[in-house]
C-alpha positions in Angstrom: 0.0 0.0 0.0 1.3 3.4 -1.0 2.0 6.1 2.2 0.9 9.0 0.1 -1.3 11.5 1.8 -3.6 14.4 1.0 -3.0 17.5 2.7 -6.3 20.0 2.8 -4.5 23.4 3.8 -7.8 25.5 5.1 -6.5 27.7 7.5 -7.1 31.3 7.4 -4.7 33.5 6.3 -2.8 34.7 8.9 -2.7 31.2 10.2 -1.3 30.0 6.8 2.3 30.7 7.6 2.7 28.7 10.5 0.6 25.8 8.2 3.0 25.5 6.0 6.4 25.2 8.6 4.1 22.4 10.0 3.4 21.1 6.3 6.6 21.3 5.4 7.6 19.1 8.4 5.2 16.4 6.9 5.5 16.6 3.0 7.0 14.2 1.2 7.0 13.8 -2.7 4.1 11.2 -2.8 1.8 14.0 -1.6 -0.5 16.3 -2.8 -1.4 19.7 -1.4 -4.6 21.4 -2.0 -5.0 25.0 -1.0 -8.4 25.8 0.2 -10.1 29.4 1.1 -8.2 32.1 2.0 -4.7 29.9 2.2 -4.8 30.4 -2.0 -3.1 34.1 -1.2 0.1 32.5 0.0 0.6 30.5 -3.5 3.8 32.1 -3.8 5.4 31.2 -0.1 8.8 29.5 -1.5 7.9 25.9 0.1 4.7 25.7 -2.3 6.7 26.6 -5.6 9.3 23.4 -4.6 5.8 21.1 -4.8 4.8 19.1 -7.7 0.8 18.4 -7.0 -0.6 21.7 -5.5 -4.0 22.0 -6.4 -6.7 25.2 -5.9 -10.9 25.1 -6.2 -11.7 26.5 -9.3 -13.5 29.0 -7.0 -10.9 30.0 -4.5 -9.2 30.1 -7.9 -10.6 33.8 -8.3 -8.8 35.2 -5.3 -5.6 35.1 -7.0 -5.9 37.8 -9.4 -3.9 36.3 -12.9 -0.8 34.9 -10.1 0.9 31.8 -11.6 3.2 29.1 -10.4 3.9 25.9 -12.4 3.1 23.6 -10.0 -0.5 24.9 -9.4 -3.4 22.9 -11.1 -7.3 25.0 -10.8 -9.5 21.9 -10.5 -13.3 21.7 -10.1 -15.2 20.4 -6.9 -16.0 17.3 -9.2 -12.1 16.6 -10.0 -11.9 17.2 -6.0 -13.8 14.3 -5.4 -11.8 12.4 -7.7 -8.5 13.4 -6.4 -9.8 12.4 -2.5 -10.6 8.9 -3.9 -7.2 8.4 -4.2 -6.2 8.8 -0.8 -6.6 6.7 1.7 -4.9 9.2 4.1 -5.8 12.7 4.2 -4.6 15.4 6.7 -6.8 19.0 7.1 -4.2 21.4 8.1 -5.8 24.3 9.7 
């Protein structure tokens, strides 16, 4: 059985900071990240641009105002579900 996990990061965003360290603490490169609510404005904090599967709701998507990083994928509520099938661990970090 695979160790991969799903992170949900829904913390507010002055809470998102402290989040991440604790993310970061717990990532490995199995994982996948998806930013949820107001954690979407800290898309550009350095440890998110080093990740490979960081995904955003296609309507938290609008709080981000044209910003880009490669890693980021805007999915839909349906490709949510999908993605959370996949996981038989999943963490919400907020």
């Amino acid at each position: 059985m695979s160790n991969k996990s799903l992170y949900l990061v829904q913390s507010t965003f002055s809470a998102t900071p402290s989040v991440l360290t604790k993310l970061q603490q717990l990532y490995s490169g199995e994982d996948t990240v998806v930013l949820m609510g107001e954690s979407v404005l800290h898309l550009q904090h350095p440890f998110l641009q080093q990740l490979n599967n960081v995904y955003v709701l296609d309507t938290d998507a609008e709080m981000l105002a044209g910003q880009k990083s490669e890693s980021l994928q805007v999915i839909s509520y349906a490709e949510f579900a999908d993605i959370c099938l996949n996981y038989t661990r999943c963490t919400r970090l907020n």
